[in-house]
FIPANU-314873 format. One record per residue (C-alpha): residue number from 1; x negated, y negated, z negated. Coordinates in nm, 2 decimals, always signed. Example, Ala and Ser with C-alpha at 12.3 -4.5 7.8 and 13.67 -1.06 7.14 Angstrom:
<rs>
k|xx|yy|zz
1|-1.23|+0.45|-0.78
2|-1.37|+0.11|-0.71
</rs>
This chain:
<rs>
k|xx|yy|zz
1|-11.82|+14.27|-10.56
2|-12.05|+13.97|-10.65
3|-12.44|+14.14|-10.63
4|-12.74|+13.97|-10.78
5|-12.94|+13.99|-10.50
6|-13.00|+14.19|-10.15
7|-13.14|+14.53|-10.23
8|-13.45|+14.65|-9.94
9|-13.70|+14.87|-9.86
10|-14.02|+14.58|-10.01
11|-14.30|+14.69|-9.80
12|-14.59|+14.93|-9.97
13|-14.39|+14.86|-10.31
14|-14.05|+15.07|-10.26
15|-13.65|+14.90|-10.32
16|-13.66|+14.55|-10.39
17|-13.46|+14.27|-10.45
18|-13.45|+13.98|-10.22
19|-13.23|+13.66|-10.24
20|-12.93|+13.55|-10.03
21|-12.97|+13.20|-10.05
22|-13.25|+12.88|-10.16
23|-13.31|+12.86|-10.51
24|-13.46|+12.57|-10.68
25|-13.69|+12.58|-10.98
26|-13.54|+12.69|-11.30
27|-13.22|+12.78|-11.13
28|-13.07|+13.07|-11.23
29|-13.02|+13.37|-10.96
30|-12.86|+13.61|-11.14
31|-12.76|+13.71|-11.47
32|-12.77|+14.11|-11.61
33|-12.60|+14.26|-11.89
34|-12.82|+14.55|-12.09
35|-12.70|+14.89|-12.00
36|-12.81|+15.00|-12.38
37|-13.01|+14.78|-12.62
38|-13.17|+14.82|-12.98
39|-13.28|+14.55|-13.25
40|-13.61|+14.63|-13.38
41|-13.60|+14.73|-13.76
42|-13.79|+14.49|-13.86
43|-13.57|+14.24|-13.76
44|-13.32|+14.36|-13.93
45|-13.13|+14.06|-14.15
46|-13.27|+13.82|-13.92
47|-13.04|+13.87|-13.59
48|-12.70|+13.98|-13.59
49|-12.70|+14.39|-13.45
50|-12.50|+14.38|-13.21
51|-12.56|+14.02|-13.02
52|-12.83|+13.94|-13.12
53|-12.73|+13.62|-13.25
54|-13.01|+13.44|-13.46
55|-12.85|+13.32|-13.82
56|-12.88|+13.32|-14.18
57|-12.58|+13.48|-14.38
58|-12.53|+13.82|-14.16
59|-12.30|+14.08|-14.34
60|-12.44|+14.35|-14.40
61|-12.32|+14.69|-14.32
62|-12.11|+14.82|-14.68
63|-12.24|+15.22|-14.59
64|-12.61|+15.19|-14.51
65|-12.67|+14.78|-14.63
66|-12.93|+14.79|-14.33
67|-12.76|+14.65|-14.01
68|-12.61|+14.32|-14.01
69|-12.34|+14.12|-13.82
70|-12.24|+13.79|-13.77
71|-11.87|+13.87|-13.84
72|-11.65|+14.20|-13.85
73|-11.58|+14.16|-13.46
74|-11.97|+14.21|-13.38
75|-11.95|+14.49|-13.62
76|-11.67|+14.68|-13.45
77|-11.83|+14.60|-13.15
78|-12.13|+14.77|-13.22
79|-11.94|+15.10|-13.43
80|-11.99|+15.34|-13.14
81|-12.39|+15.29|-13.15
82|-12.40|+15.23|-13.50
83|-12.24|+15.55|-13.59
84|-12.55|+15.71|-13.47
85|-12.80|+15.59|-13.75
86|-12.58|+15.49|-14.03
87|-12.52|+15.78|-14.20
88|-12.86|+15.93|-14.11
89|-13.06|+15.60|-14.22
90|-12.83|+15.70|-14.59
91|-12.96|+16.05|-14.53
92|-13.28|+16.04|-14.48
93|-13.33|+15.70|-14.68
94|-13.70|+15.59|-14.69
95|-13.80|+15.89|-14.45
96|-13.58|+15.75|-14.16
97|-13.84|+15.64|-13.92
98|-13.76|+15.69|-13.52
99|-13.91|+15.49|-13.31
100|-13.77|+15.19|-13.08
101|-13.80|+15.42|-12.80
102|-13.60|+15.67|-12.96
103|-13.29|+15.46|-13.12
104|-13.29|+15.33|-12.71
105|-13.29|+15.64|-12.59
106|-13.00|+15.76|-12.79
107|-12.77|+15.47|-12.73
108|-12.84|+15.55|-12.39
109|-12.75|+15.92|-12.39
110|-12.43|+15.81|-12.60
111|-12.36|+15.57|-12.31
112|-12.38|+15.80|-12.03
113|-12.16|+16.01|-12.20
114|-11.89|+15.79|-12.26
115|-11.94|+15.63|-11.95
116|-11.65|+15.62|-11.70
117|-11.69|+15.40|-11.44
118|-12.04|+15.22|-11.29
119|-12.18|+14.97|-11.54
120|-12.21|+14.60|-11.56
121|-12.58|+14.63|-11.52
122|-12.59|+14.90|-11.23
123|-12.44|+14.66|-10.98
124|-12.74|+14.80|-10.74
125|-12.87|+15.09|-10.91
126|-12.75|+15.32|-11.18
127|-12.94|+15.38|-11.43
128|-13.04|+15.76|-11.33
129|-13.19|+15.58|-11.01
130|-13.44|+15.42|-11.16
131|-13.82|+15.54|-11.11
132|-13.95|+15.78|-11.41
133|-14.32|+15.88|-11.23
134|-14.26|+16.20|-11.42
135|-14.50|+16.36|-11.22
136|-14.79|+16.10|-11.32
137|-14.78|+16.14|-11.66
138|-15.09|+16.18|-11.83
139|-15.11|+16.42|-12.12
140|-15.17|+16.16|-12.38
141|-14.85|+15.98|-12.29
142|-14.69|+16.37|-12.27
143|-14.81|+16.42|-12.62
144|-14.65|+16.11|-12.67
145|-14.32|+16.17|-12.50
146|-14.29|+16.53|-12.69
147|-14.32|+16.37|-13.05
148|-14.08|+16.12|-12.94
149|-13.81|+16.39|-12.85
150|-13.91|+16.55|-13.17
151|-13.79|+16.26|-13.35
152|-13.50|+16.23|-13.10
153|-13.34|+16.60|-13.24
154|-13.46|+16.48|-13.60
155|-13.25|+16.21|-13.61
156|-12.98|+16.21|-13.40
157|-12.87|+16.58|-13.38
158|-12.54|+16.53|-13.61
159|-12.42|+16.27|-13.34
160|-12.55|+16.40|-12.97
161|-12.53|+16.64|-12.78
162|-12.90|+16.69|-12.58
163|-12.99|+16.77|-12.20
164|-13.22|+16.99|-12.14
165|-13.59|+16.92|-12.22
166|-13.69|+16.86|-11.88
167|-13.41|+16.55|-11.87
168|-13.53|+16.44|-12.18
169|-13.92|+16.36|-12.02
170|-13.74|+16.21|-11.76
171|-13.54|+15.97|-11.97
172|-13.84|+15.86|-12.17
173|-14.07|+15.80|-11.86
174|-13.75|+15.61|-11.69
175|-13.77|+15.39|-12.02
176|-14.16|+15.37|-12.06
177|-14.16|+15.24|-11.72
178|-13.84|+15.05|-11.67
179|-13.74|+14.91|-12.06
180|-13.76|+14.55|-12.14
181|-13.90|+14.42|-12.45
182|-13.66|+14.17|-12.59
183|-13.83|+13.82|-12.70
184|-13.78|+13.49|-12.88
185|-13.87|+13.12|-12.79
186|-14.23|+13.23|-13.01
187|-14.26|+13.57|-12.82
188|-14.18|+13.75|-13.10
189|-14.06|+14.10|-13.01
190|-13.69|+14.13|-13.11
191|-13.58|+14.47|-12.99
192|-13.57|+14.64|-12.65
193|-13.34|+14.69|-12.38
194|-13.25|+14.83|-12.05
195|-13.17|+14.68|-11.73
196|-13.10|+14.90|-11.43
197|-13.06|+14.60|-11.17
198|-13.35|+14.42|-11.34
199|-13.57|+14.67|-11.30
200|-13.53|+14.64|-10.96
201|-13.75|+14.35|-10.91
202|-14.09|+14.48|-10.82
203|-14.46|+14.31|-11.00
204|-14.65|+14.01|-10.85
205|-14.92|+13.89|-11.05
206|-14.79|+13.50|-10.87
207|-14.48|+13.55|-10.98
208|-14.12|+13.36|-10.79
209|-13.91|+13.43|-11.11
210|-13.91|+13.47|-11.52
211|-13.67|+13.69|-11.70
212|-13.55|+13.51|-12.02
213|-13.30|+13.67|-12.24
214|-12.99|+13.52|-12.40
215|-12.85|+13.74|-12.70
216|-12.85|+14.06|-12.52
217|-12.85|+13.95|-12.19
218|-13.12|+13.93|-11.91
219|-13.13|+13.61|-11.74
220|-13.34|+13.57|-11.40
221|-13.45|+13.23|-11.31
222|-13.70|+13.10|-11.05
223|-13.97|+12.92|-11.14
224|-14.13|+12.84|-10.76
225|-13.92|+12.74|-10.45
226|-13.72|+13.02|-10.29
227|-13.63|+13.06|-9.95
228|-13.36|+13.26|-9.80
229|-13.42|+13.62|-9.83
230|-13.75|+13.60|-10.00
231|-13.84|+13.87|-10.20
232|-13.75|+13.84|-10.63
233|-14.11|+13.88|-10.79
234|-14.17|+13.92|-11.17
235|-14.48|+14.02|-11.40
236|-14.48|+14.32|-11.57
237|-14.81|+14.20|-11.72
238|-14.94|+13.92|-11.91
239|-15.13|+13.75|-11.62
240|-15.38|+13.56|-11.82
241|-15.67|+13.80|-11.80
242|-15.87|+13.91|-11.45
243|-15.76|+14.14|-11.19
244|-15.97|+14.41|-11.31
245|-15.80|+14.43|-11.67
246|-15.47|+14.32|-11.47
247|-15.48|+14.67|-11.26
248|-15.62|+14.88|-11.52
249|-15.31|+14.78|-11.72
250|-15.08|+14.82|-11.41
251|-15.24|+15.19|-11.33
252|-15.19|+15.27|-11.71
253|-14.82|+15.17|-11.79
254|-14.68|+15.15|-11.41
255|-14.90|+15.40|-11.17
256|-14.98|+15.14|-10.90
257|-15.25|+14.88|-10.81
258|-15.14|+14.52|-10.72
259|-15.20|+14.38|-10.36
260|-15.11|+14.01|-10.43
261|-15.28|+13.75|-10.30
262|-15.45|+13.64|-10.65
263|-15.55|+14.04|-10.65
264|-15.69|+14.05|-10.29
265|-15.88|+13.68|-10.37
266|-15.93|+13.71|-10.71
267|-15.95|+13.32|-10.71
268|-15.91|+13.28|-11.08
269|-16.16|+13.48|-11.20
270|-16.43|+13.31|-11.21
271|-16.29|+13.05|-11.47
272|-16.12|+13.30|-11.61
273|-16.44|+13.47|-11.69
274|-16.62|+13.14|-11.76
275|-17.01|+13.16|-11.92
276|-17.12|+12.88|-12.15
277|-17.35|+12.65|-11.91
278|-17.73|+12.67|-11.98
279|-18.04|+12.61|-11.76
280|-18.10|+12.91|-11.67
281|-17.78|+13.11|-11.61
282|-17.71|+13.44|-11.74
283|-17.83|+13.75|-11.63
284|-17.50|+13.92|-11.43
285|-17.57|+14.29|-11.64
286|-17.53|+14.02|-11.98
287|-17.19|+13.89|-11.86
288|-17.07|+14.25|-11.79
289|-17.22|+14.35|-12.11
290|-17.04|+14.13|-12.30
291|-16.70|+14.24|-12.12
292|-16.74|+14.54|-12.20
293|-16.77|+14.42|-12.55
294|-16.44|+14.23|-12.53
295|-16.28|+14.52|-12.43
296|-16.41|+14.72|-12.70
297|-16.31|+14.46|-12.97
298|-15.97|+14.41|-12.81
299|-15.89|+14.79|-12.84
300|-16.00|+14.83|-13.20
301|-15.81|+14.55|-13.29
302|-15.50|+14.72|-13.15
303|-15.60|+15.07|-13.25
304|-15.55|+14.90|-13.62
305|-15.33|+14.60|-13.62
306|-15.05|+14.85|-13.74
307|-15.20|+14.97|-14.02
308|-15.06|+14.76|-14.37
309|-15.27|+14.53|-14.61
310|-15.56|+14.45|-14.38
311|-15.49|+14.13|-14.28
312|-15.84|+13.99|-14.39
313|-16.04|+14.28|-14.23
314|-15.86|+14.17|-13.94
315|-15.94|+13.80|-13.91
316|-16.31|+13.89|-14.04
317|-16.30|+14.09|-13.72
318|-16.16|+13.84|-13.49
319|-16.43|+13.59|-13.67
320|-16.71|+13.84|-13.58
321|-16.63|+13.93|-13.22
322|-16.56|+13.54|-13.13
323|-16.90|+13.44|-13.25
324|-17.09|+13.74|-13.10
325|-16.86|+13.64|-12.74
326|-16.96|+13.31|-12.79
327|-17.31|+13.33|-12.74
328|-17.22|+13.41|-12.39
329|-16.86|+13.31|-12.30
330|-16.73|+12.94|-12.30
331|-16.43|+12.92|-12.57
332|-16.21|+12.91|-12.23
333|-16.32|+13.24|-12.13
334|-15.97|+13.46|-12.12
335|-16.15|+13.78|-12.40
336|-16.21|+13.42|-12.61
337|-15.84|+13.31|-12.62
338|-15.72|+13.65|-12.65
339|-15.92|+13.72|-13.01
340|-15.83|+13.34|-13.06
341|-15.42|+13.42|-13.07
342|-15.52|+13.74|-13.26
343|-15.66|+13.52|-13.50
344|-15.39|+13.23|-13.50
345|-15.12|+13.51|-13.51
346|-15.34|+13.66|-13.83
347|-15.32|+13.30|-13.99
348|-14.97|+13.26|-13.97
349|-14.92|+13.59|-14.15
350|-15.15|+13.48|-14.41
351|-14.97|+13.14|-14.48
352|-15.33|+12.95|-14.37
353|-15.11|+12.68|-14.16
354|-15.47|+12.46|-14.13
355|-15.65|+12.78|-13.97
356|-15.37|+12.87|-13.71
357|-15.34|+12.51|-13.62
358|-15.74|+12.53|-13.56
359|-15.70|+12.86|-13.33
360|-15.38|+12.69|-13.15
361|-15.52|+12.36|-13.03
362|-15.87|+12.55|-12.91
363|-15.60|+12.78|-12.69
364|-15.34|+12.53|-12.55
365|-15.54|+12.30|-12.25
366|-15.75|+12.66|-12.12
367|-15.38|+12.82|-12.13
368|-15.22|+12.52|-11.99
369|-15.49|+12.57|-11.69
370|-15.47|+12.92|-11.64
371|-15.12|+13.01|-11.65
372|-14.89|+12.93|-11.40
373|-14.68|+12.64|-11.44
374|-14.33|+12.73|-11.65
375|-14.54|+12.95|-11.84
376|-14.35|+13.13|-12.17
377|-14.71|+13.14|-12.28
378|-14.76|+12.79|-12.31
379|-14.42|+12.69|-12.41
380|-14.46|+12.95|-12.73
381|-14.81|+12.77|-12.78
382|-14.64|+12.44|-12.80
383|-14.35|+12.57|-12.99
384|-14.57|+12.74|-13.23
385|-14.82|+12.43|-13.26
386|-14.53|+12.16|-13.34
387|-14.38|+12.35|-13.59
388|-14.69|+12.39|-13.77
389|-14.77|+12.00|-13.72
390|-14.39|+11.93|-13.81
391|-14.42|+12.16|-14.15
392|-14.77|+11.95|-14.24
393|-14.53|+11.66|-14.20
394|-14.77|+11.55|-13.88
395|-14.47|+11.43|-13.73
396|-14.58|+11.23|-13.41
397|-14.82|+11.52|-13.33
398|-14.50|+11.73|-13.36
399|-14.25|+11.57|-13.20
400|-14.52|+11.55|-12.89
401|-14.57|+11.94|-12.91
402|-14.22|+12.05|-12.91
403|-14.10|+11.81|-12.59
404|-14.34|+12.00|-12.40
405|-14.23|+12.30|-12.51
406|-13.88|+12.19|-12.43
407|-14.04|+12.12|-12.06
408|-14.09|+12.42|-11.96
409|-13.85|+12.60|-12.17
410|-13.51|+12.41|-12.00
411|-13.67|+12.57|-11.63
412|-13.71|+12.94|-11.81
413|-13.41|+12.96|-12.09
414|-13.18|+12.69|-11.88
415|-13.07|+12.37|-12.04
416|-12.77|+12.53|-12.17
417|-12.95|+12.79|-12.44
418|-12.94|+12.84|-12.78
419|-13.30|+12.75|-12.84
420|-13.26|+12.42|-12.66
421|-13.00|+12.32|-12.90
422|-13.22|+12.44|-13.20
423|-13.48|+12.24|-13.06
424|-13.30|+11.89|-12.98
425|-13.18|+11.91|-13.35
426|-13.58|+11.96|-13.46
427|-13.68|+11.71|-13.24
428|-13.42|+11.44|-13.41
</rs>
């Protein structure tokens, strides 16, 4: 049997994946279908239910007119996880609400039960393997995990039989910790997804390889030289901000503290954290001052971004925090950009073209600097940027953008991708 990689003890981290052979940049090292995956319901008319395919005139499903298919084979396809919201979404109507965790969780548990035979995507590890760090669980994330198995025996009840409780938390830790989040060329979330042999690959914030999806498929490419039998590295962060907010995140979400090289050096930092230049430098209790003001800002922002029809408090917010950061922090400064792309993002919901053009270009050289090369985060920037300049009928500008988007994108996605196609034909 044909394995993706050479499974080992990685030291201080736990199993690991390493590779058999060299790999060149952008080559692909192994590909991985989902064990269970769900479109998000916002999405929903967009991308075909069952491949994810990205097209207009999807059928929609005749019962509940809310899933949609690219053609009655994707629909068949997709009957035996369908079944499990259709009637219930015609049920329940406007009051059907799981969450993405929960419509995973239940394809998953219909899986396993139908499952004969070890999975395409458990080539290494099944999916009961994988880590759930149960026992770390804080009681915010139990609350958490309770409401969401609530909703689990709300919704799905008619179609599933359940394990018992204590399964349950260890199914929705396994996915907290393990699940994929399923994006476009723009980053845009499209649904999630599981990956037992993926989720292998252990965290480096200097990552050897990107994970890129095509339809519903993982694709694991490297973006650095690799030797024989190094190990397969991966972010399970965005690695744009420092390696104090990079470990907080990792403790949070993962239960572990990063020992890289960039964590034990923290070499980045410093322009990551970059001051606005002055004659007489800043006091060091100003700068942390004003982190901790970033932070603050960044988590109100989050705390509300869900809430509907606030669109202008929110860019007045992202207005008021960049000016009061900028009295301190250069616009390069990583809490900067980040309010910057809340702002840009903001923009592009609100139709102002002009003001998310204005928060793009301020973001694209500082992330072009502090991201690693064959970043998805500077590609999306580009992408994003020669649309706009493309829709503004700023052609030149444009055309410029998007072949530097293409760049990096042919090493991530591979040259043979949907999105490359999409993009040679906007290019033209």
């Amino acid at each position: 049997m044909w394995l993706p990689g050479l499974l080992f003890d990685s030291p201080g981290k736990g199993r690991g994946l390493r590779v058999t052979k060299p790999f060149k940049v952008g080559e692909l090292i192994f590909s991985c279908p989902a064990y269970s995956f769900v479109l998000s319901a916002k999405e929903r008319g967009s991308y075909c239910e069952y491949c994810f395919n990205r097209k207009e005139g999807l059928a929609r499903c005749g019962k509940c007119k809310k899933a949609c298919y690219c053609n009655a084979t994707c629909q068949r396809a997709d009957w035996s996880m369908h079944k499990l919201e259709c009637s219930s979404m015609v049920a329940y109507g406007p009051n059907w609400c799981p969450s993405e965790t929960v419509r995973l969780v239940a394809r998953i548990l219909a899986s396993m039960k139908t499952q004969k035979e070890r999975n395409a995507s458990e080539k290494l590890m099944l999916i009961g393997e994988m880590q759930t760090h149960v026992e770390d669980v804080d009681n915010a994330r139990r609350e958490v995990n309770e409401s969401e198995i609530a909703g689990l025996h709300r919704f799905y009840s008619k179609h599933l039989d359940f394990p018992d409780h204590s399964a349950l938390l260890a199914l929705f830790s396994q996915v907290a910790c393990n699940g994929f989040t399923v994006e476009d060329e723009e980053l845009s979330h499209m649904g999630t997804a599981v990956y037992p042999d993926v989720a292998l690959i252990n965290h480096s914030c200097q990552p050897s390889v990107i994970v890129t999806f095509k339809g519903t498929t993982a694709e694991v490419r490297a973006v650095t030289p690799m030797k024989k039998m190094d190990e397969v590295m991966i972010s399970y962060i965005d690695i744009l901000y420092p390696t104090d907010d990079r470990n907080s995140r990792l403790r949070d979400s993962y239960y572990f503290t990063c020992d890289c090289q960039e964590c034990k050096t923290q070499s980045k930092d410093k322009a990551k954290l970059k001051v606005r230049k002055r004659s007489d430098p800043y006091e060091p209790e100003v700068v942390s001052g004003m982190v901790r003001y970033a932070r603050k800002k960044m988590g109100e922002f989050r705390a509300i971004k869900s809430e509907k029809n606030i669109l202008l408090e929110l860019l007045e917010m992202c207005v008021q925090s960049l000016d009061e950061m900028g009295t301190v922090f250069d616009d390069a400064n990583v809490y900067m950009l980040h309010m910057m792309y809340q702002a840009m993002g903001v923009c592009l919901y609100l139709g102002d073209w002009d003001g998310a053009i204005h928060y793009g270009e301020k973001i694209l050289k500082p992330y072009s600097v502090l991201y690693p090369a064959y970043s998805l985060n500077v590609s999306s920037m580009y992408l994003k940027l020669g649309r706009l300049y493309m829709g503004l009928e700023k052609r030149s500008r444009g055309l410029n953008a998007l072949k530097k988007a293409m760049a990096i994108m042919e090493v991530a996605h591979g040259k043979d991708h949907q999105y490359m196609a999409e993009l040679r034909k906007e290019i033209k």
